[in-house]
C-alpha positions, 0 to 999 in steps of 0.5 A: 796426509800421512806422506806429507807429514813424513815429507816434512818431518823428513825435511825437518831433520835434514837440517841437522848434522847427521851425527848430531849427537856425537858431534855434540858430546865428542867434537863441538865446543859448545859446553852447553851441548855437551852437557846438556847430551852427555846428561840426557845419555847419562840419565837414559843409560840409569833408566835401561835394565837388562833385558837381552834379547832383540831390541828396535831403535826407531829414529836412531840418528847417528846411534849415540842412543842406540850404543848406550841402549845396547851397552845398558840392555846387554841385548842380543842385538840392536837394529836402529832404523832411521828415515835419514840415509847419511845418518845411517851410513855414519852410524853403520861405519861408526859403530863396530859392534857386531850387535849393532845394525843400521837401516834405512826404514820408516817406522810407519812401514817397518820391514821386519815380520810380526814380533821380531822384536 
């Protein structure tokens, strides 16, 4: 059961753009994309309180969320993990904080050890 919802979950987001949220705010001419992202990031980013330490970025996308959680957090680091390699590989060419990583990871079998995060 659990495969074939993340089979069709997993075919759900390969129809949209890999760096969907970017493309939105920096490169689409939709003005109601833009506003509509730019608000939800906007809004977000007034919610996060500084936390440092390590921080889990389960379904990272193309890491527009992940940026602005690491910016906002001032964090040690942030690992974003998504089910979308093309994702992950914009995002890891992308982004060049040193705090930041991407990685391929399904978040119902997470590679990491107890409490890394």
């Amino acid at each position: 059961m659990r495969r074939s919802i993340n089979q069709k979950a997993i075919s759900l987001h390969r129809n949209v753009p890999y760096n969907w949220y970017y493309r939105s705010i920096n490169i689409d001419k939709n003005l109601f994309q833009k506003y509509v992202h730019g608000r939800r990031f906007s809004e977000v980013g007034k919610i996060i309180e500084p936390t440092g330490g390590k921080i889990l970025d389960v379904g990272c996308a193309d890491g527009m969320f992940s940026n602005v959680i690491l910016e906002k957090s001032q964090a040690g680091s942030l690992t974003g993990i998504d089910v979308l390699g093309k994702s992950v590989t914009w995002a890891s060419g992308h982004w060049k904080d040193q705090k930041l990583k991407f990685m391929v990871a399904d978040a119902h079998k997470l590679p990491f050890k107890a409490k890394s995060f």
